[in-house]
Every structure is written in structure tokens, then in C-alpha cells.
C-alpha positions as CSV (number, residue, x, y, z in Angstrom):
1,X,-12.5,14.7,-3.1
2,X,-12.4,18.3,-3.7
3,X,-13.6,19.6,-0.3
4,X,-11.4,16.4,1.3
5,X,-8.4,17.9,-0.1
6,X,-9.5,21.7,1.1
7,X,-9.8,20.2,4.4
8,X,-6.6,18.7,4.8
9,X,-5.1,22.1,3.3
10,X,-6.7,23.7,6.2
11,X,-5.8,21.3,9.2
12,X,-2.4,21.8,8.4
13,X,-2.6,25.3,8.4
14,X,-4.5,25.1,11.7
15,X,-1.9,22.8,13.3
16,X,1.0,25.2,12.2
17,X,-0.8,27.5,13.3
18,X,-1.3,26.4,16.9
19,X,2.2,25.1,17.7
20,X,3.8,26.2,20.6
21,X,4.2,30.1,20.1
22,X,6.8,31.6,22.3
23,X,6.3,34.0,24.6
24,X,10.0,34.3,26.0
25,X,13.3,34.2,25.4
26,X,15.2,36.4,22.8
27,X,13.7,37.8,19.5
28,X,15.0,35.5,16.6
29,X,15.3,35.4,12.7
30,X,14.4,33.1,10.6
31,X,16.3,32.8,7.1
32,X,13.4,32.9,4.1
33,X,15.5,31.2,1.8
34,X,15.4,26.9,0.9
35,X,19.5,26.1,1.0
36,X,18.7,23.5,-1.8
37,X,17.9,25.8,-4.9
38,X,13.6,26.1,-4.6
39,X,11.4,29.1,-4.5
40,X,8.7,27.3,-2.4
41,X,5.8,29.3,-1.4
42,X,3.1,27.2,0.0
43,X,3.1,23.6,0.3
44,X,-0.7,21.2,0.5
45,X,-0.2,17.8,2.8
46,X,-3.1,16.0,1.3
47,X,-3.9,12.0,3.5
48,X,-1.8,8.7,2.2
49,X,-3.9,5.8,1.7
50,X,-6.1,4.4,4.6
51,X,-6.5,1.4,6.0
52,X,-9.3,-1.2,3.4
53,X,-9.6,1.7,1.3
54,X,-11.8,0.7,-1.5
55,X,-9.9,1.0,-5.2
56,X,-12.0,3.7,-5.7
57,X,-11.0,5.6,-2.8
58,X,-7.2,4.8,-3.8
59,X,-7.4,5.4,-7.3
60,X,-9.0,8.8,-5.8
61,X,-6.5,9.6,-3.4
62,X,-3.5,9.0,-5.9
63,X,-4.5,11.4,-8.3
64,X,-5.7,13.9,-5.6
65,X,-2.0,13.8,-4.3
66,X,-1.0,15.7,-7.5
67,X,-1.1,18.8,-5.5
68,X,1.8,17.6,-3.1
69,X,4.9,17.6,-5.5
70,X,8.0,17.6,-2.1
71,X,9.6,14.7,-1.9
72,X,9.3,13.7,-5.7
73,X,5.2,13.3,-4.9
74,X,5.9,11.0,-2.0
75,X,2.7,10.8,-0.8
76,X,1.5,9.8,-4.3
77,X,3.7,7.0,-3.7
78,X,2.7,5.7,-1.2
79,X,-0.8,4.6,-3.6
80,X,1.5,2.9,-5.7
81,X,2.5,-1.2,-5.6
82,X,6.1,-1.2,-4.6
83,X,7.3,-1.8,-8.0
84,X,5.4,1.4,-9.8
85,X,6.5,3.0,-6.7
86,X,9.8,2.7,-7.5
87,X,9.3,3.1,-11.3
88,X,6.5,5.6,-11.7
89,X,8.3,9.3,-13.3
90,X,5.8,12.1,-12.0
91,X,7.1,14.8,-13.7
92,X,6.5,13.5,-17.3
93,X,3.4,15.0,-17.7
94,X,0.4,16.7,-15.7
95,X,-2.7,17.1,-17.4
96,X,-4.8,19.9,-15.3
97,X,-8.8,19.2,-15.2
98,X,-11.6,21.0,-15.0
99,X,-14.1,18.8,-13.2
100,X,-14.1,15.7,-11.5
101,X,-12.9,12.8,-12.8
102,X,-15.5,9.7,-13.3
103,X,-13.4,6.3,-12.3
104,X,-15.1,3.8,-14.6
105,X,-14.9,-0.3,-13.3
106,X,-14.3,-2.6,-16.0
107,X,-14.8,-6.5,-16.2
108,X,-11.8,-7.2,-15.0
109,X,-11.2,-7.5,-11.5
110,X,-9.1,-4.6,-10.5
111,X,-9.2,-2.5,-14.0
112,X,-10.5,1.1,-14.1
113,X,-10.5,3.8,-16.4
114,X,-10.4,7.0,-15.8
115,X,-12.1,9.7,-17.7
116,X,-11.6,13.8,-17.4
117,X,-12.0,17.3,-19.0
118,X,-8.6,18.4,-19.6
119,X,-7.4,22.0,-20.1
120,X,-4.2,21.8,-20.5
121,X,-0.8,19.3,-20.5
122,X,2.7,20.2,-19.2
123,X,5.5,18.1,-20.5
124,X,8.5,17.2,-18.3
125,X,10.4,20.2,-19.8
126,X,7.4,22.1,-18.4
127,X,5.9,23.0,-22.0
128,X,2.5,23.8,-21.4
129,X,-0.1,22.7,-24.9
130,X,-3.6,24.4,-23.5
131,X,-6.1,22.6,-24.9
132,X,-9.5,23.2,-26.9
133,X,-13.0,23.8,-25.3
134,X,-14.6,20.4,-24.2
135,X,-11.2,18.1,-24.9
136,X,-11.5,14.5,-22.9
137,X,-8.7,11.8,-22.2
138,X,-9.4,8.8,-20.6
139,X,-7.0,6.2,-19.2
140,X,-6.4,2.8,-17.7
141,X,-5.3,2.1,-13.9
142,X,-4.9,-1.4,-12.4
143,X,-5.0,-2.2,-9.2
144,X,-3.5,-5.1,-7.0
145,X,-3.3,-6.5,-3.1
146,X,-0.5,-5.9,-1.4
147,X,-0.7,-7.2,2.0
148,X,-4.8,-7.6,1.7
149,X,-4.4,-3.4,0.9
150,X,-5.5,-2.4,-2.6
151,X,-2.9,-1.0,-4.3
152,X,-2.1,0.8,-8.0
153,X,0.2,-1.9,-9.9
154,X,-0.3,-0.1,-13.7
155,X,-0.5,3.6,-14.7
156,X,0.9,6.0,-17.1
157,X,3.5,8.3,-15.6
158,X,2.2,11.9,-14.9
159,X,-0.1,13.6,-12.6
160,X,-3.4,15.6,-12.5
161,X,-4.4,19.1,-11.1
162,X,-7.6,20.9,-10.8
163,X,-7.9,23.5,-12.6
164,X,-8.5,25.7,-8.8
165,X,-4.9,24.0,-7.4
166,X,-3.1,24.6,-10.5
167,X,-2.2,28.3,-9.7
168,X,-1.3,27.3,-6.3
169,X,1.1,24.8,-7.4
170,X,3.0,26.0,-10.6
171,X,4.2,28.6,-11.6
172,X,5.9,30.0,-15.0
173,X,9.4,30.8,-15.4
174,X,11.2,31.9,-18.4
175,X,14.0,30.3,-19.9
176,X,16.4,32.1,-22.3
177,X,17.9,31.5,-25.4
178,X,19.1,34.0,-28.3
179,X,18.5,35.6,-31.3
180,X,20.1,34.6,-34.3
181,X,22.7,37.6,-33.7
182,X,23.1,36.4,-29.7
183,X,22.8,40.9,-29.0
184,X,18.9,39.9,-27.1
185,X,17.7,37.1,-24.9
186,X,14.5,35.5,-25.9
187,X,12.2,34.5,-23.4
188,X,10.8,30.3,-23.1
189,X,8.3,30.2,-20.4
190,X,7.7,26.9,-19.3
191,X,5.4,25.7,-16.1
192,X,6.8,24.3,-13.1
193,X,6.0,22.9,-9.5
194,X,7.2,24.9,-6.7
195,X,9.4,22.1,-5.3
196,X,12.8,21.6,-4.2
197,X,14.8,21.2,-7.1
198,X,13.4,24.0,-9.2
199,X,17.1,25.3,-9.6
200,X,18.0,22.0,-11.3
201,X,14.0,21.3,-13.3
202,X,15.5,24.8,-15.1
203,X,19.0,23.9,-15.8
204,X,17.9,20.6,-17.1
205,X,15.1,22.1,-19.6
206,X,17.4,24.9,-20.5
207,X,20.0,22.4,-21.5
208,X,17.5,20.4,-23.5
209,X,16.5,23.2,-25.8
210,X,14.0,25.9,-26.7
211,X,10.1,25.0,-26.6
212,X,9.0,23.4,-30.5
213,X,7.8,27.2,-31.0
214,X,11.1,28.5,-31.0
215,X,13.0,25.5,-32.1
216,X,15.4,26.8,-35.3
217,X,14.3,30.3,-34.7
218,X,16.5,31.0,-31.1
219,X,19.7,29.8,-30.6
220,X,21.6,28.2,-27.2
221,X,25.6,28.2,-26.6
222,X,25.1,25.1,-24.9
223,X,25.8,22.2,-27.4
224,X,23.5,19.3,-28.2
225,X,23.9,17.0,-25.7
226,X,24.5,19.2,-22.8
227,X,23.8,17.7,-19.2
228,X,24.3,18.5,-15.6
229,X,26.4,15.9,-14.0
230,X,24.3,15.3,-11.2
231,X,20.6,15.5,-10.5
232,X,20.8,18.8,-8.6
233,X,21.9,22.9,-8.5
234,X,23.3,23.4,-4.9
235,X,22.4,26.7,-3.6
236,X,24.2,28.4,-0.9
237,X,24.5,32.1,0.4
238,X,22.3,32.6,-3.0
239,X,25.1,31.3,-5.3
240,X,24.0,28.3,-7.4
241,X,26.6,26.1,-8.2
242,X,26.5,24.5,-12.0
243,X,28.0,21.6,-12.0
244,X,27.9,20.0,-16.0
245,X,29.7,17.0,-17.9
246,X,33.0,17.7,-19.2
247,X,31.4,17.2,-22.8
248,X,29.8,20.2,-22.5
249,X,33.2,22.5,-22.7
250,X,34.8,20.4,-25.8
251,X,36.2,22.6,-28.3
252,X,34.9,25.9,-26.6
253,X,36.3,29.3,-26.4
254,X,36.0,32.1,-24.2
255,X,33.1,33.9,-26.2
256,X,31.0,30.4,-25.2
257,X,31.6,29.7,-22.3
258,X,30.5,33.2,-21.6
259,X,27.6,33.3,-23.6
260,X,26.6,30.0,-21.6
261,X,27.3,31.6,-17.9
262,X,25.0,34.7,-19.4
263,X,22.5,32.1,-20.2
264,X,22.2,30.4,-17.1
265,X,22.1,33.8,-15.4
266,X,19.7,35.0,-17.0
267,X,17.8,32.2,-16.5
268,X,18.3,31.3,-12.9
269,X,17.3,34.8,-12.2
270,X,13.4,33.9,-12.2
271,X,14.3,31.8,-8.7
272,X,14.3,34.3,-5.8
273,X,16.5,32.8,-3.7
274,X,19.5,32.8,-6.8
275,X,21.6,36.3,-7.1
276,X,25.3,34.5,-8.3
277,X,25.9,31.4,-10.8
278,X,29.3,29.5,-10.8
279,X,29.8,27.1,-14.0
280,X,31.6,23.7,-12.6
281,X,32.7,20.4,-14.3
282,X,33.9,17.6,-12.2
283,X,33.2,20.7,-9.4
284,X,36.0,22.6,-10.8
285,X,35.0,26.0,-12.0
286,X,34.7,26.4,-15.2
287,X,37.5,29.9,-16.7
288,X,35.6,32.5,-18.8
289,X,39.1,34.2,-19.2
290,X,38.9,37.7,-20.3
291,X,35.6,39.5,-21.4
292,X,35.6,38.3,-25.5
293,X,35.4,41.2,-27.5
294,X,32.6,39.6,-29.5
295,X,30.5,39.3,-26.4
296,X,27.4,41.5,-26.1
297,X,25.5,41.9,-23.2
298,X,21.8,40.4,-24.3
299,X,19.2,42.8,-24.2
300,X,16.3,40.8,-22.1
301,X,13.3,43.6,-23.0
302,X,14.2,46.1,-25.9
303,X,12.6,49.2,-25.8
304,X,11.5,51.7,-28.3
305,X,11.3,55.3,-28.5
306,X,8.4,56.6,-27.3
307,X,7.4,58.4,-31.1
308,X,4.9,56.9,-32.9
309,X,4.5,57.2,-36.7
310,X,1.7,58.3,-38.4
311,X,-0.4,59.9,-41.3
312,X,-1.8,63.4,-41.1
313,X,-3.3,64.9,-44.4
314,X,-1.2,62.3,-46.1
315,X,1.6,62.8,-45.0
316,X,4.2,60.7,-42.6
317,X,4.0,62.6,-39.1
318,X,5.6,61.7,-35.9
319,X,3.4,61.6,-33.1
320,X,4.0,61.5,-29.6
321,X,1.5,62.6,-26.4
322,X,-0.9,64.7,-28.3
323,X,1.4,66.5,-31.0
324,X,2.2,65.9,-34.1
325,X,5.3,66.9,-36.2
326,X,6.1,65.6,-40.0
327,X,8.5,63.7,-40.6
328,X,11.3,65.7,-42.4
329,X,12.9,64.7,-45.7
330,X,10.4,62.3,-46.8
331,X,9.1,63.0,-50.8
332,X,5.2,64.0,-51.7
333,X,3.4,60.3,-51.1
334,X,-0.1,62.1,-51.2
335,X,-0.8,60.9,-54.4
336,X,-0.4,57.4,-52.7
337,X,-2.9,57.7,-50.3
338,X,-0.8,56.6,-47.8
339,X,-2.2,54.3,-44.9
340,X,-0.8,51.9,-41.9
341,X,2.5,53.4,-41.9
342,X,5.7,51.3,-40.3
343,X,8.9,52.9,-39.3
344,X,11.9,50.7,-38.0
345,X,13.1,50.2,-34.5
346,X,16.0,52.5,-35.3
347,X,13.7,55.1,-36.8
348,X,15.3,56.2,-39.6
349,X,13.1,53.9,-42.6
350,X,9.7,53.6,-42.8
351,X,7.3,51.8,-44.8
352,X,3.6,52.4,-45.7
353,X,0.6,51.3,-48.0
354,X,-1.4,52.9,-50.3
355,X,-5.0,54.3,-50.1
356,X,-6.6,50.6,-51.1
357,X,-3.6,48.6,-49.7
358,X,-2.5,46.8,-52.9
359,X,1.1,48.2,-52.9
360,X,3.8,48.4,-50.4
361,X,6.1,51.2,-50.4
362,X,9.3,51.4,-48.3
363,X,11.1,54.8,-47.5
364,X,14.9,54.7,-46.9
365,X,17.0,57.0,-45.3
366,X,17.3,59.3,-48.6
367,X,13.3,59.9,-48.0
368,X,12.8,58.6,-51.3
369,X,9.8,56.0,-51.7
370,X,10.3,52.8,-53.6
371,X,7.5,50.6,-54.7
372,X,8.6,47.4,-53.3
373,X,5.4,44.5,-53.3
374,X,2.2,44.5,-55.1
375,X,-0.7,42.3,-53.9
376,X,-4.1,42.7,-53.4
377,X,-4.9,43.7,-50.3
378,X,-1.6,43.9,-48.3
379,X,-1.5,43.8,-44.1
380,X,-0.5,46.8,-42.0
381,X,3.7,46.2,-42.2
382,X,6.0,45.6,-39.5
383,X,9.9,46.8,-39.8
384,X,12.3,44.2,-38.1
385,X,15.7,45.1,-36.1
386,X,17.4,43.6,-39.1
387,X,15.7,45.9,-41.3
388,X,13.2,43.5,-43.2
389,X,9.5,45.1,-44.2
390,X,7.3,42.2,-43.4
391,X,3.5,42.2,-44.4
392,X,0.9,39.8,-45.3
393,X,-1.4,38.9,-48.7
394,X,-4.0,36.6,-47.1
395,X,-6.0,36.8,-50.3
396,X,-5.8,33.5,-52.7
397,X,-3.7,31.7,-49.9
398,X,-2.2,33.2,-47.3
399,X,1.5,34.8,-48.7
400,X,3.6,36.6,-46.0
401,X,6.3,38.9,-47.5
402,X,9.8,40.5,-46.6
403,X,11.8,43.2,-48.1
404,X,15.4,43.9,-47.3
405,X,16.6,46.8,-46.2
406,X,18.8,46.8,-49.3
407,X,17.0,45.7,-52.1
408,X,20.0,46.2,-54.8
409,X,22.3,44.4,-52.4
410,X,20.1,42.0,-51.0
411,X,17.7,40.9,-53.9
412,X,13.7,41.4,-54.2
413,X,11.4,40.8,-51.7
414,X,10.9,37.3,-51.2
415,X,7.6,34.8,-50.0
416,X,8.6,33.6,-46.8
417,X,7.3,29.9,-46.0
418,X,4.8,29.3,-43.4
419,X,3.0,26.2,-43.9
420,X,0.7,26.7,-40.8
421,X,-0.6,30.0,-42.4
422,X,-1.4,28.0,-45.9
423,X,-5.1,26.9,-44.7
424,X,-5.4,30.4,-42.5
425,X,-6.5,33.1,-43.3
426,X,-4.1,36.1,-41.4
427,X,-5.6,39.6,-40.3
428,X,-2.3,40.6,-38.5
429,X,1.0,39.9,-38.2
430,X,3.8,41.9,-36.3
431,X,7.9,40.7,-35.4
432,X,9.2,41.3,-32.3
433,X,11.6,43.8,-31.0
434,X,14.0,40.8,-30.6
435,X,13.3,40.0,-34.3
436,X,13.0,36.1,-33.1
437,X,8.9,35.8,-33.0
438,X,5.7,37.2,-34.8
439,X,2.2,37.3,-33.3
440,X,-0.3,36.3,-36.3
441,X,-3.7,37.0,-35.7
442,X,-5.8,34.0,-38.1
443,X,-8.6,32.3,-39.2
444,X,-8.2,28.6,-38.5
445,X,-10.6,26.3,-38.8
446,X,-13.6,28.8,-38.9
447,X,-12.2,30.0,-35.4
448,X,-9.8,33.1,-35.0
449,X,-7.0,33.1,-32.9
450,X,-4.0,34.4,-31.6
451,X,-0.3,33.0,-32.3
452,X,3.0,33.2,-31.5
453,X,5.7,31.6,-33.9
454,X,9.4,31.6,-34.5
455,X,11.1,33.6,-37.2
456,X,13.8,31.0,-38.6
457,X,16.9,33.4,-40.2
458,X,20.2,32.4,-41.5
459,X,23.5,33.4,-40.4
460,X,23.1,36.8,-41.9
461,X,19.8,37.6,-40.5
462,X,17.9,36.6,-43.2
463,X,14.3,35.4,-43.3
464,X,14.3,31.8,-44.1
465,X,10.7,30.4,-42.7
466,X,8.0,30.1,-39.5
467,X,8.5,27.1,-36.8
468,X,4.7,25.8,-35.6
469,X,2.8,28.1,-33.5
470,X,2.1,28.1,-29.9
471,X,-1.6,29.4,-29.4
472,X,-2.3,32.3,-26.5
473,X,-6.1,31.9,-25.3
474,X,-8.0,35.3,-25.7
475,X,-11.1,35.7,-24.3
476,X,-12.1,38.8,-27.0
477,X,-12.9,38.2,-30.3
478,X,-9.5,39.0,-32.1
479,X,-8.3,40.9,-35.8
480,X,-5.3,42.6,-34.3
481,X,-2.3,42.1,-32.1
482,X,0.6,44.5,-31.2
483,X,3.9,43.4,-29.1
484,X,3.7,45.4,-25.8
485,X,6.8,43.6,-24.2
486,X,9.0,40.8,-25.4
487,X,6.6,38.5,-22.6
488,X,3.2,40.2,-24.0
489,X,0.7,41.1,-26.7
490,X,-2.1,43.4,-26.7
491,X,-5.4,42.0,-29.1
492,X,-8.6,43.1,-29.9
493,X,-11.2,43.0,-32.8
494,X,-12.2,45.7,-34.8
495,X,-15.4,47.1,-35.2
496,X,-15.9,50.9,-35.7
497,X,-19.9,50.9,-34.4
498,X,-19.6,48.7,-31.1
499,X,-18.0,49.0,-28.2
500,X,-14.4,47.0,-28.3
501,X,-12.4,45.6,-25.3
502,X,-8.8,44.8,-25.8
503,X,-6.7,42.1,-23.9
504,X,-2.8,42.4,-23.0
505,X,-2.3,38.3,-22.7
506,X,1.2,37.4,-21.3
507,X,3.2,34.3,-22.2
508,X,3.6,33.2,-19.2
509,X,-0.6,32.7,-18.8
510,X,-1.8,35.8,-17.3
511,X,-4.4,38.3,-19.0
512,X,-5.8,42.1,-18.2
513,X,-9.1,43.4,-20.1
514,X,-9.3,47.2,-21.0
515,X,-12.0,49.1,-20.7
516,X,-14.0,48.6,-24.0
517,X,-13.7,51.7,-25.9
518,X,-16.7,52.8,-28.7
519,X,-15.8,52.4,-32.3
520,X,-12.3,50.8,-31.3
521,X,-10.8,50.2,-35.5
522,X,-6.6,50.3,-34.5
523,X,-4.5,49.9,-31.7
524,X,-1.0,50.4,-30.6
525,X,1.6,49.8,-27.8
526,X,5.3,49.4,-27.7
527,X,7.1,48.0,-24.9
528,X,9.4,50.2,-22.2
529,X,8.6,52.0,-19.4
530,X,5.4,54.1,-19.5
531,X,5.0,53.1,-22.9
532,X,1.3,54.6,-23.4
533,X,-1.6,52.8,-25.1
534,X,-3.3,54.2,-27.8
535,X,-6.6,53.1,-29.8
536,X,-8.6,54.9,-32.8
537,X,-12.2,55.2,-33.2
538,X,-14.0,57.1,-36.1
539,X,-13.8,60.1,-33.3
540,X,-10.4,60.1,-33.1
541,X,-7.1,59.2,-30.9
542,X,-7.3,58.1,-27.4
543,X,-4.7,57.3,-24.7
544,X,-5.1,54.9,-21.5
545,X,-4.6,56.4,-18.6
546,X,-4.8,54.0,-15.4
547,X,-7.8,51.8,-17.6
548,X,-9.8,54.7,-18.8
549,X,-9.6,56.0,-22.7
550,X,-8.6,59.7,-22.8
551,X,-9.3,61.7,-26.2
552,X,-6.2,63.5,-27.3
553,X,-6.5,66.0,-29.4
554,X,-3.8,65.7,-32.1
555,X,-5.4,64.7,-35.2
556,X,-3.7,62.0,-36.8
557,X,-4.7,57.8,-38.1
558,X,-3.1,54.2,-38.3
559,X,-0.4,54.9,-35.6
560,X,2.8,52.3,-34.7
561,X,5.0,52.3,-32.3
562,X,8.7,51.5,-34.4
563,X,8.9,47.8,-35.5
């Protein structure tokens, strides 16, 4: 089926290719851009159903004409007894395989089940669930004559895609929603076929709300409920027209409806052919009045500065390219021992461990250090935008702490609940730059892993618990994981007497190995432009330049960026 399908990929490429080419006449243009809202890039025209096709053969080529998704999967249609034809929703799940299917024939006349190694699921809001090694689903198909022609009369809604196609034909695009302050944008990647009404298959998952990951921890100005009025996003001259339910705009002011025209901006930026977005109900434009004074302008990526901190003779130094400089103000810590220092995204608190990691200490801007956490053996910290220490006891249970910034104003630090964590045992845990997500490196099952879960707050920024986790697939074995953007994390596993590779892994699916580096024990990366990559060995520091490790010679340990 495979090498049918390849065939008919190339035919049509041939026959495009072999059309009438003009040789006279005036030199033309022709206008990349799809006028309907799509950012189609390559289209397969795989065969409809031929004539006493056996059910095998139609069973076959329904499935095979996942990879055709124009014209609402018209060609997989055209498998289909009239009433499924007209019933069948394709878009409310693909399940992407790795090997051929086996079509099974049961007693009954007409009955089959197919059976298939799945990797992954999308959902019709394009939420991808990638699935263990060596997962299976099987299902039943029935089949019927329709004018003496076998056709499919039962199936469950959904397609399938080979693993090879599935590139081909999705692709990820991000979806925004906010923190809990609305000052940064939080990326949602979902997984979509290039088709023609990508503009509206955005607009319509946007409006139904964050991925279960996020759910609680990001927040959306448009209400529950929210809908477009029609099935579609006109796009003209690269303006995308909005056009939503009156409902939508009930009891909203100008700081919403602004904070909603941000949102769809943002998100409708991932389709090429989209520069301009007009909100419409009834096709009226919708007023955003005068620029609120509330309204911020979300941050999509925040940045750090490029200093690092670290310890140096025990001592808190700064370090950035090869040189190292203490960090002024701070009081004598040497009889702590300090280790795995943290220092916040606006750089003015820090917050270390001491020498056997069974004490937290926080430094605020005074420079004076505060005993705040005792535990056992306490996880590397990480300093939030809201100023919250977090840090991790995975002895006895796993326990995951925060400090405030302001412990006589804001009360003792408290045990933050994470009921996915309770069975696992954690080796790392850092928040984003957007303070909206952690990456938890754990023990699961017997099988480390990496994750990505939502930081639920309060009103007021506070810490209130974790949403479930969405898994990233590594392909290294894993202890550690640093943010190095707000779409990407950079892993690896520590071991200070074999050579190490690290992995950046990207939400939206993609993945780059470094060049394994001896002795690798700590790594770090902050996102921004140039941000450099550092690792530590028992030898010392090293930088990535291009993918080759550099020694530098500034002699310092346990390096962060801020947060």
C-alpha cells in the first residue's frame, strides 16, 4: 500500500510537471498565497476506490487516503456508504502508525478488524498524546454493497498516518494563552493538517481552551463558550477576518477585547499567509476603543541576561564568557558550603544549598542569607518571575517546595501539591521564564522521563498546585533538564566518568543531539539570542561553540542562568 501511495505521489508530480510549459507570451506572476486562510505546502492525490475492489482492497484504500486531507478527506469519502459519507467527522482523531496495518476477517460477512502499532493520537483540537514503545489498537470496520460495489457502512471517526507521511502532512503550530499576570504569552502547540481551513482549525481550538497540561495554569480572555459564527476565517490581502458570536463580547470592556485581538494575533501569526486580524460579530468589527492602560504587550519569549551565577571558593560569583566576578554585598556563606546556586530572573535574589544539600538558603536584596527549608537532600533551586524559590525533596515521597520572596509578608514556605510526582521519584525540576510551566525530570514507573506541567497560581501569583503532565520523548538517558526557550528544554543524564550527550527537545516535536561531552555532571542554557551553552565535567567549564565543547578557562561550578 505503502509503495501504491508513493506512486501515485509521484504520477502527480510527473503530470504537473509535464503540463503545457510556455514558451511565449509575457513573463507572469503567480500569487503564493491560498485566498481562504491555509498555509498549504504540498498536497498527495492518492486513487478513490476501483471498480470490484475486494473489501480488503477498500478497507486499504480508505485508510491510505489519510494522507489527502483537501476537500474535508474527499477522497476518503468516496470509500464510505453514502450515509457514513455524510456522517463520518475526520478530524476527530488521527492515530499515526508505524507499520502496516493487518485487516483481520471475522465470521461475519463483511466485518473486519483492524489492528496497528500506534505512535501517537491527535485529537480534533490537534493535542497530540505520543504513545509508549510497542502500544496496539485495534478496531472494527463493516462493510456493505452499494450498487454490487463494496463499500465501508461502520467505522469510528478519525484517520490514520504512517509514521513516514506524518511530517509531510502536519505540522505544529502554537496557540497562545497567558500567564496568570496576562504580561507573557504561553505557548500551546497542537498538530494540524496542512489544509484549507487552517486559519479557522486555530481559531476554533484557541477558543476551546488550553491543552489539559495547561488547563488552570494559563489563562484566555475569551470566555467559556466562545465560538466563531461560521465555520471559516476569510483571508484576503493577508487580513484574516474574525468573525465570532455576539456572546462572546457580553459584559466586556476595552482591556478584553484587546487582550482577545492580542490573542488571536499572536496566534494567527504561525500561518504565513496572515500579517493583520480584524475581530467581527454579525461582520461588524468589533471597537477596542483606546489602548487600556492595564494592557501590557505579552512578552512571547522572555529573555535573560546573559550572567550566570555561580560558586567559586565558596563564594557567589557572576560568571559570564570566561570571567568571573563575585557577587557584591552578599555575607560570608563559606561556612555553608554553598552548592547549586539560583539567582532570579531580575537578578537581584539568589538562593543556594549547602555543601550536603539538606538546607535551602535564600539571599535577598540586603545580601543577607536566611535559612528558609530543611530536608534531606534538597534539588538544585529555581527562582520564578514572581519571586518564589522552588526546589524538590524526592526522598520519603516526592515533596516540591516554594518560598516567597517575602517570607514575613507572605508566610513560610509551603508543600506545593503535585499528585503526579507522589509515585515519582524527581531528579530536576526548573519554572519557566513565563512562570506558567516546569520541566520535571522523574522516575516513573522504573522508567525516567521528561515532563512538562502547568504551574496553577492564584490571583496574586501564588503557587497553588501542578496540572497532569505532557511527556517530551528523549532519546538520552535523562537526570537533568534546563529551559533554553519558552518552546524548548535541554536534557541529559549525568555521569562524571562516560561520555554524555545532551538533547534540546522542542515542544512542537523536534529534537538536536550535542556532541557527547566526557564527564558531562551539570548543564546550563537560558533562552535569548546567542544564549551560550555551558556543561561541567570534573575538568572544568565548557562552552558550545557551533556543536563542539570549548574549555574555558574561568574556574568556577554548578552554574544557572537566572530563573
Amino acid at each position: 500500500m505503502r509503495r501504491l501511495l508513493a506512486a501515485c505521489a509521484v504520477f502527480v508530480l510527473l503530470l504537473t510537471g509535464c503540463a503545457a510549459i510556455p514558451v511565449q507570451g509575457p513573463v507572469g506572476t503567480i500569487e503564493p498565497n491560498d485566498p481562504d486562510g491555509s498555509d498549504f505546502r504540498y498536497a498527495f492525490s492518492p486513487p478513490g476506490p476501483v471498480e470490484d475492489a475486494t473489501p480488503e482492497q477498500i478497507i486499504e484504500g480508505f485508510y491510505g487516503a489519510g494522507i489527502a486531507p483537501q476537500d474535508d478527506y474527499n477522497v476518503a469519502r468516496e470509500f464510505l456508504a453514502p450515509e457514513l459519507a455524510r456522517d463520518w467527522r475526520s478530524t476527530t482523531r488521527t492515530l499515526v502508525y508505524e507499520s502496516e496495518p493487518n485487516i483481520v476477517a471475522n465470521v461475519t460477512e463483511g466485518s473486519y478488524t483492524i489492528e496497528l502499532a500506534v505512535t501517537a493520537s491527535i485529537d480534533e483540537h490537534g493535542i497530540m498524546t505520543r504513545m509508549p514503545a510497542n502500544a496496539t489498537e485495534s478496531f472494527e470496520v463493516q462493510l456493505v454493497r452499494v450498487e454490487d460495489q463494496w463499500r465501508i457502512a461502520g467505522a469510528p471517526d478519525g484517520t490514520l498516518v504512517e509514521q513516514g507521511n506524518f511530517a509531510v502532512i502536519f505540522s505544529p503550530y502554537a496557540l497562545y494563552f497567558y500567564d496568570a499576570t496576562f504580561h507573557y504569552a504561553v505557548p500551546d502547540y497542537r498538530w494540524y493538517a496542512n489544509r484549507q481551513s487552517l486559519a479557522a482549525t486555530l481559531v476554533d481550538s484557541l477558543l476551546a481552551g488550553p491543552a489539559p497540561y495547561l488547563s488552570n495554569a494559563v489563562l484566555s480572555a475569551f470566555p467559556e463558550g466562545s465560538a466563531l459564527s461560521r465555520a471559516s476565517v476569510p483571508v484576503e490581502s493577508r487580513h484574516a477576518t474574525v468573525d465570532l458570536v455576539d456572546s462572546v463580547f457580553l459584559d466586556t470592556g476595552e482591556l478584553v477585547r484587546q487582550q482577545m485581538q492580542q490573542q488571536l494575533e499572536l496566534t494567527l501569526s504561525g500561518v504565513s499567509n496572515i500579517a493583520t486580524v480584524t475581530m467581527t460579530v454579525e461582520q461588524r468589527p468589533v471597537s477596542l476603543g483606546n489602548t487600556s492602560p492595564d494592557f501590557v504587550e505579552a512578552v512571547v519569549d522572555p529573555s535573560v541576561p546573559n550572567t550566570q551565577i555561580a560558586v567559586a571558593d565558596d563564594v557567589l560569583v557572576y560568571y559570564q564568557g570566561n570571567g568571573v566576578v563575585r557577587v557584591a554585598g552578599v555575607e560570608d556563606i563559606a561556612a555553608q558550603g554553598p552548592r547549586d546556586p539560583a539567582m532570579a530572573p531580575g537578578g537581584n535574589r539568589y538562593a543556594f544549598l549547602n555543601r550536603d544539600r539538606t538546607r535551602l538558603f535564600t539571599v535577598d536584596e540586603t545580601g543577607d542569607a536566611r535559612s528558609a527549608l530543611r530536608g534531606s537532600t534538597l534539588l538544585a533551586p529555581s527562582i520564578d518571575i514572581h519571586g518564589w524559590t522552588w526546589t524538590v525533596d524526592p526522598t520519603e515521597g516526592t515533596h516540591v517546595h516554594a518560598v516567597p520572596a517575602d517570607q514575613d509578608r507572605d508566610g513560610q514556605p509551603r508543600e506545593v501539591a503535585a499528585a503526579w510526582m507522589d509515585d515519582a521519584t524527581v531528579t530536576s525540576l526548573r519554572i519557566s521564564r513565563d512562570g506558567a510551566r516546569a520541566v520535571v525530570v522523574a522516575r516513573v514507573d522504573g522508567e525516567a522521563g521528561v515532563y512538562v506541567s502547568g504551574v496553577i497560581r492564584d490571583g496574586e501569583g501564588v503557587p497553588r498546585g501542578f496540572t497532569d503532565p505532557l511527556r517530551l520523548p528523549a532519546s538520552v538517558p535523562v537526570t537533568e533538564a534546563v529551559w533554553d526557550s519558552a518552546t524548548s528544554v535541554i536534557v541529559m543524564g549525568a555521569n562524571d566518568a562516560e561520555p554524555v550527550q545532551a538533547e534540546r527537545i522542542t515542544l512542537a516535536g523536534g529534537s538536536e543531539l550535542f556532541q557527547p561531552l566526557l564527564g558531562m555532571t551539570g548543564i546550563s542554557a537560558g533562552p535569548g539570542e546567542k544564549r551560550t551553552v555551558y556543561a561541567e565535567t570534573p575538568e572544568g567549564v565548557f562552552s558550545r561553540v557551533s556543536n563542539v565543547w570549548k574549555q574555558q578557562a574561568g574556574e568556577a561550578r554548578d552554574l544557572a542562568y537566572p530563573g
